[in-house]
C-alpha positions as a Markdown table, in Angstrom:
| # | Residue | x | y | z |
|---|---|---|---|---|
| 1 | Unk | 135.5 | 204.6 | 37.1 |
| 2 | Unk | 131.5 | 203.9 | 37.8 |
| 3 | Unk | 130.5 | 203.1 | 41.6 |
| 4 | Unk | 127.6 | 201.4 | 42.3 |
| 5 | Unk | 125.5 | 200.8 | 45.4 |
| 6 | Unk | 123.9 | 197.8 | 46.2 |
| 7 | Unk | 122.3 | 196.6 | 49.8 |
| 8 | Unk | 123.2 | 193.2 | 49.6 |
| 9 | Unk | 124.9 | 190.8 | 52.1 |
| 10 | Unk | 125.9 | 187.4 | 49.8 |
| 11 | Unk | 130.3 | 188.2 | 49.0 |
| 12 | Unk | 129.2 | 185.3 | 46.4 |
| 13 | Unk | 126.6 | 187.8 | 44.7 |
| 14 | Unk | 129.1 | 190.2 | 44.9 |
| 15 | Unk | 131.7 | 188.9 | 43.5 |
| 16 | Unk | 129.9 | 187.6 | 40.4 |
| 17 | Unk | 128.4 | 190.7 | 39.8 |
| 18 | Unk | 131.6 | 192.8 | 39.4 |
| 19 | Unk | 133.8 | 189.8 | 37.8 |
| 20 | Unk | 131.6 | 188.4 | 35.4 |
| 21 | Unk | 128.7 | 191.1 | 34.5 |
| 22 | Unk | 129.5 | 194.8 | 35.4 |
| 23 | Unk | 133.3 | 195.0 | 35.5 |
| 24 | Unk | 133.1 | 197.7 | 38.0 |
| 25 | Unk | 133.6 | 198.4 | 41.4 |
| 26 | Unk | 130.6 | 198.0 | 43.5 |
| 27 | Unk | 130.1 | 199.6 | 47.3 |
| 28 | Unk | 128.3 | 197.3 | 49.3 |
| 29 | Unk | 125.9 | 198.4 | 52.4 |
| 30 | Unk | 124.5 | 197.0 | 55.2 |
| 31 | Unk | 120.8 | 195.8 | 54.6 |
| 32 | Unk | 118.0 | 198.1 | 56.4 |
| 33 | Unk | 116.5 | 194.6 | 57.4 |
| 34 | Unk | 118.2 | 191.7 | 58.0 |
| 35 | Unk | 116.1 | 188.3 | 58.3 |
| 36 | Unk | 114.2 | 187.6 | 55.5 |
| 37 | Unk | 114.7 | 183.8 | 54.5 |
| 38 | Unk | 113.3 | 181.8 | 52.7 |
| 39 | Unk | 112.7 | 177.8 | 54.0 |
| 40 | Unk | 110.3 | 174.6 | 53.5 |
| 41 | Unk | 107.6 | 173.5 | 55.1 |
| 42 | Unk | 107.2 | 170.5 | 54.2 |
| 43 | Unk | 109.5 | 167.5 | 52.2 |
| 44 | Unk | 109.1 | 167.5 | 48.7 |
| 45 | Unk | 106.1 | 165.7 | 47.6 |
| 46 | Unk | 108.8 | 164.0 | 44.6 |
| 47 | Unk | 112.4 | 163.5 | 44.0 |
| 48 | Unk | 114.2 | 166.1 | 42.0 |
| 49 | Unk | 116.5 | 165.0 | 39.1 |
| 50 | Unk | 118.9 | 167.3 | 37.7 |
| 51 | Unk | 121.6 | 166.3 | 35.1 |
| 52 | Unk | 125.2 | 167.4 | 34.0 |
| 53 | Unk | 125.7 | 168.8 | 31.0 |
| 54 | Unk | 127.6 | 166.1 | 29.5 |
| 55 | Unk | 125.4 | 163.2 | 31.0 |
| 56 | Unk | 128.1 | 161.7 | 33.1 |
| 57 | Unk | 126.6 | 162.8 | 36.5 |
| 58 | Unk | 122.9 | 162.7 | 37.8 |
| 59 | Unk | 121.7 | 163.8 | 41.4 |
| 60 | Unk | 118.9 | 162.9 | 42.8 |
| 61 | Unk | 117.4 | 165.4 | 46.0 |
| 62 | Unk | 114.6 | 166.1 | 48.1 |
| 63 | Unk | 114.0 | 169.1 | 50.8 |
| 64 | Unk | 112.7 | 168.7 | 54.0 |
| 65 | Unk | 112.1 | 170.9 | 57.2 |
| 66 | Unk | 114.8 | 170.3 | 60.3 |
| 67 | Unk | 113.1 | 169.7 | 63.9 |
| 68 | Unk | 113.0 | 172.6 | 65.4 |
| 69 | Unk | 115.2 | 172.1 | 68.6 |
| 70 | Unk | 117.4 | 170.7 | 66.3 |
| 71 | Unk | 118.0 | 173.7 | 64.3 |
| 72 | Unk | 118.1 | 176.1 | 67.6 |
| 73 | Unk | 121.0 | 174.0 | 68.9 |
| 74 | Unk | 122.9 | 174.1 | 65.5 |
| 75 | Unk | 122.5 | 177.8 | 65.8 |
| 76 | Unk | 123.4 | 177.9 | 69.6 |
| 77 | Unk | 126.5 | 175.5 | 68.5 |
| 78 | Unk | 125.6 | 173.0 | 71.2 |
| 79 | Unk | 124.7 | 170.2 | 68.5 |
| 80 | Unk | 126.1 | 166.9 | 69.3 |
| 81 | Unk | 127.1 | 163.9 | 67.0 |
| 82 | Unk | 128.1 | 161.5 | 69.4 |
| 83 | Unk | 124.7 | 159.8 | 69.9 |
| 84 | Unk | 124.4 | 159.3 | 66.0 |
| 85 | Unk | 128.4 | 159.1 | 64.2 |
| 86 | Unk | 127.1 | 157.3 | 61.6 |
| 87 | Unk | 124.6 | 159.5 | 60.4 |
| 88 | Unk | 126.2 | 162.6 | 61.1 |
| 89 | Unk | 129.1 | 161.4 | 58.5 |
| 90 | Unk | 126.7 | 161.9 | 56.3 |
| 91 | Unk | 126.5 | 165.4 | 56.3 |
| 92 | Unk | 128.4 | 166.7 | 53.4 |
| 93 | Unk | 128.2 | 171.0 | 55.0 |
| 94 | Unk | 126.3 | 173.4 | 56.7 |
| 95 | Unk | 124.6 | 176.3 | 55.3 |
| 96 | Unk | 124.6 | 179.3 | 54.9 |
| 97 | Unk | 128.4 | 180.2 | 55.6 |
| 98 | Unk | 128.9 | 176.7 | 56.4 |
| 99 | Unk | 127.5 | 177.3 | 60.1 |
| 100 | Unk | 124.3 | 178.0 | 59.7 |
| 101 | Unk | 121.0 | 175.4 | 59.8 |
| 102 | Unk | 120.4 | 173.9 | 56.9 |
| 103 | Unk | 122.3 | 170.7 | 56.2 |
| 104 | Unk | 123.3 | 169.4 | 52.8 |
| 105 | Unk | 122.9 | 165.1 | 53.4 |
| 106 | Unk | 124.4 | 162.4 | 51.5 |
| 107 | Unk | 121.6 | 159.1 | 51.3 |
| 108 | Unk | 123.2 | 157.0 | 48.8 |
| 109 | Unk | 124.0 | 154.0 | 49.5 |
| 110 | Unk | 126.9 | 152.2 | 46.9 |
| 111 | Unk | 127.4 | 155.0 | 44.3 |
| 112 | Unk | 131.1 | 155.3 | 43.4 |
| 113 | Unk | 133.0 | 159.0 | 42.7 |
| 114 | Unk | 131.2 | 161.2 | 45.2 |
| 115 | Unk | 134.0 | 162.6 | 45.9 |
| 116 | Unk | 134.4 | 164.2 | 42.1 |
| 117 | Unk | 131.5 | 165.7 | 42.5 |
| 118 | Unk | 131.3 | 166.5 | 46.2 |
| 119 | Unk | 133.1 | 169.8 | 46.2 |
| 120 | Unk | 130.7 | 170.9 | 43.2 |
| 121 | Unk | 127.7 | 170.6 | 45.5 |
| 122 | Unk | 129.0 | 172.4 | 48.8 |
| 123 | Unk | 129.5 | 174.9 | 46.8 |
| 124 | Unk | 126.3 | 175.3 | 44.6 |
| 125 | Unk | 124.7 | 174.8 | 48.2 |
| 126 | Unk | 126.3 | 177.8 | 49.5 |
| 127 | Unk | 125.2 | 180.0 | 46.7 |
| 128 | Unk | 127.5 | 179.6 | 43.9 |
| 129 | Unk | 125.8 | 178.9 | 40.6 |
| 130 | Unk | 127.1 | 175.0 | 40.1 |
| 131 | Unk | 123.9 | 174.4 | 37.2 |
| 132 | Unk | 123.2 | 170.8 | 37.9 |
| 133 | Unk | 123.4 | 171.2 | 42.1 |
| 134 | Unk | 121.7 | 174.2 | 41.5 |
| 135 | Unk | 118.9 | 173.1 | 39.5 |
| 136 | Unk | 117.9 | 169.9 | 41.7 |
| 137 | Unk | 118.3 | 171.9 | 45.1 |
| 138 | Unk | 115.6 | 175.0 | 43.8 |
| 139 | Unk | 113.5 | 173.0 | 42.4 |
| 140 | Unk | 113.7 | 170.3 | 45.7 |
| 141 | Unk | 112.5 | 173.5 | 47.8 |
| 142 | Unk | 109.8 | 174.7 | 45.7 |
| 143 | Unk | 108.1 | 170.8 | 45.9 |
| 144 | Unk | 108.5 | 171.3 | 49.6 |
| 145 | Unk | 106.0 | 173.9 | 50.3 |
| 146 | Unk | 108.3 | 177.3 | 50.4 |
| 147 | Unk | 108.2 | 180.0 | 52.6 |
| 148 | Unk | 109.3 | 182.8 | 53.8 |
| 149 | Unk | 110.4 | 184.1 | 57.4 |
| 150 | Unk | 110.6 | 187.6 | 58.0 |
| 151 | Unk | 111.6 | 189.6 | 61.1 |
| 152 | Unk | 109.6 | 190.5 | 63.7 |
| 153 | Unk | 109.3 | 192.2 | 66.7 |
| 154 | Unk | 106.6 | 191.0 | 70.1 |
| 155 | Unk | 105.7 | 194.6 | 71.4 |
| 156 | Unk | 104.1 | 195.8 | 74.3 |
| 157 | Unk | 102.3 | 198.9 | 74.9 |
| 158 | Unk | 100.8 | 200.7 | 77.7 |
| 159 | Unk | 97.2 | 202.4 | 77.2 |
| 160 | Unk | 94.2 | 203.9 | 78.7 |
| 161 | Unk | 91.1 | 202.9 | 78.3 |
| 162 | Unk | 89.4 | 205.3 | 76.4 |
| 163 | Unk | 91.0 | 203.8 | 73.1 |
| 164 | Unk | 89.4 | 200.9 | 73.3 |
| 165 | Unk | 85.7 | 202.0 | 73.5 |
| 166 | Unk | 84.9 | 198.9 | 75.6 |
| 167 | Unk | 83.4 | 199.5 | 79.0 |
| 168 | Unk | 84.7 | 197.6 | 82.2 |
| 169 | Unk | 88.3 | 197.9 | 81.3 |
| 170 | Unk | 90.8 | 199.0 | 83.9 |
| 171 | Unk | 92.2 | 202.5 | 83.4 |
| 172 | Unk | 95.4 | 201.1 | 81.8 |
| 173 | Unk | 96.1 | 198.1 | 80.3 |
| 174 | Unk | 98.6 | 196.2 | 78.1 |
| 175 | Unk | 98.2 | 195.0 | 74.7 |
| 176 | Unk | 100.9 | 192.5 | 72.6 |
| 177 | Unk | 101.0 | 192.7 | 69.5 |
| 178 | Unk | 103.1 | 191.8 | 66.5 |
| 179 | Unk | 104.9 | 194.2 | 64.3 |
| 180 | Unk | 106.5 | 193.4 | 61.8 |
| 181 | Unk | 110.4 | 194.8 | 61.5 |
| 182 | Unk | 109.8 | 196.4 | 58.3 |
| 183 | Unk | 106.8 | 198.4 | 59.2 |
| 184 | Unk | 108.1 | 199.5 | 62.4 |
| 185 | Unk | 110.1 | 202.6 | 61.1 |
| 186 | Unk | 108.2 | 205.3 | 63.2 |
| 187 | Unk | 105.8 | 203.6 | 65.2 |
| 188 | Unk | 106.6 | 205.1 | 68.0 |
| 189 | Unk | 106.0 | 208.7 | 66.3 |
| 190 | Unk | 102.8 | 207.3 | 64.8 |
| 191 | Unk | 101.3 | 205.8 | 68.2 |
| 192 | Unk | 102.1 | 209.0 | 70.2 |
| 193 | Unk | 100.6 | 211.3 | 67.4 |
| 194 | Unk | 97.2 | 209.0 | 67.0 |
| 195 | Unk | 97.1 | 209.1 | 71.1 |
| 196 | Unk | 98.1 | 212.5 | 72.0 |
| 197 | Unk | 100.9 | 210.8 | 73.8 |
| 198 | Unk | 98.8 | 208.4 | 76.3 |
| 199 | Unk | 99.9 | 205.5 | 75.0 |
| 200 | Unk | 103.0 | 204.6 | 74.6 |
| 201 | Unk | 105.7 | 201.5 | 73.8 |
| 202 | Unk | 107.3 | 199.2 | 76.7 |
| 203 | Unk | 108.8 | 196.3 | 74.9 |
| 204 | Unk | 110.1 | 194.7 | 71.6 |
| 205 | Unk | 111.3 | 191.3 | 71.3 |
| 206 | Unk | 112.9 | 189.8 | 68.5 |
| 207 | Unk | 111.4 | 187.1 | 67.1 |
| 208 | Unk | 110.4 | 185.2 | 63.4 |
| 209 | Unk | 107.6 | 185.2 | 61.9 |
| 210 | Unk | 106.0 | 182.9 | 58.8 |
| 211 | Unk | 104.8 | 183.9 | 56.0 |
| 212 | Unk | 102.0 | 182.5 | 53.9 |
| 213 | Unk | 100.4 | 185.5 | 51.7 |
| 214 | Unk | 99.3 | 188.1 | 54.2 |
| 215 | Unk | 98.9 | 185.6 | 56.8 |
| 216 | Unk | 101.8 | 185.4 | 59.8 |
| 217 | Unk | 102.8 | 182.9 | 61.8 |
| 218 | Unk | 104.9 | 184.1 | 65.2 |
| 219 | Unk | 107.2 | 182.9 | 67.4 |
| 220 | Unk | 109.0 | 185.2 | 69.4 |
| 221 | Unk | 111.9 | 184.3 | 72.1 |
């Protein structure tokens, strides 16, 4: 029997890939970096049509950014309906895993048999291939100005001032910078070589960062 190693995290990708195209058993590792993801900017400039293969069903979407607080209090699980019940019966699920912060929304307003269908779309929205969900939700995101979030870390170094060639700076001093997660595999080895060990790291933080070419965007908690 054939083992094959893949670093990936989705069970859905998993199990597709050794039910329906390899037939094999597959060991799965934990990813070296865990954050990338992929979100929207911006709402889709159109509405999205997708239909079903026999040409019973048609959904209509659009994508749009959450507010931010919003989506740090779905995360932090202190969201709260009560102000809106209405709306938030609305919400068909939460992705991905069905905890996380991006919500699947149901706008219609007097369209019978939802409920045929609604099962379909929770899970296409959660990552299993359901064509027509599918189809509408990509192409929803990529009219809503994609991007991409990748890890970061906020670090702080100490060093003297004879690295920075500028005259009038203290003896030591502090400098933040970014760093991204995936290019921080032996930084510390790297700054202590290219310094003969005078400077050195103090901090990391954690944060998100968003990415638009080789342009970042930061936020850090």
């Amino acid at each position: 029997m054939k083992v094959m190693k893949f670093s990936v995290v989705s069970p859905v990708v998993i199990q597709d890939l050794q039910e329906d195209h390899t037939g094999v058993l597959l060991k799965v590792s934990d990813p070296v970096i865990d954050g990338y993801h992929a979100t929207v900017k911006a709402e889709s400039t159109i509405t999205t049509l997708s239909k079903s293969q026999n040409k019973h069903s048609r959904l209509y979407t659009k994508a749009m950014p959450l507010d931010e607080e919003l989506t740090k209090e779905i995360e932090a699980g202190t969201a709260n309906s009560r102000d809106d019940v209405i709306d938030a019966r609305k919400i068909w699920c939460f992705g991905p895993n069905t905890t996380g912060p991006n919500l699947l929304v149901n706008v219609t307003k007097g369209v019978q048999y939802l409920n045929k269908i609604k099962d379909s779309c929770i899970a296409a929205f959660h990552g299993k291939i359901i064509p027509t969900c599918h189809r509408v939700c990509y192409a929803a995101c990529l009219l809503a100005t994609p991007g991409l979030q990748e890890p970061v870390y906020l670090g702080t170094s100490r060093s003297p001032r004879n690295f920075t060639g500028r005259a009038g700076m203290p003896d030591m001093f502090t400098i933040k910078a970014y760093l991204p997660v995936m290019e921080s595999f032996g930084f510390n080895s790297d700054l202590c070589s290219q310094t003969a060990g005078q400077a050195f790291p103090q901090k990391f933080v954690r944060g998100i960062c968003m990415r638009k070419g080789l342009q970042r965007t930061c936020e850090c908690q």
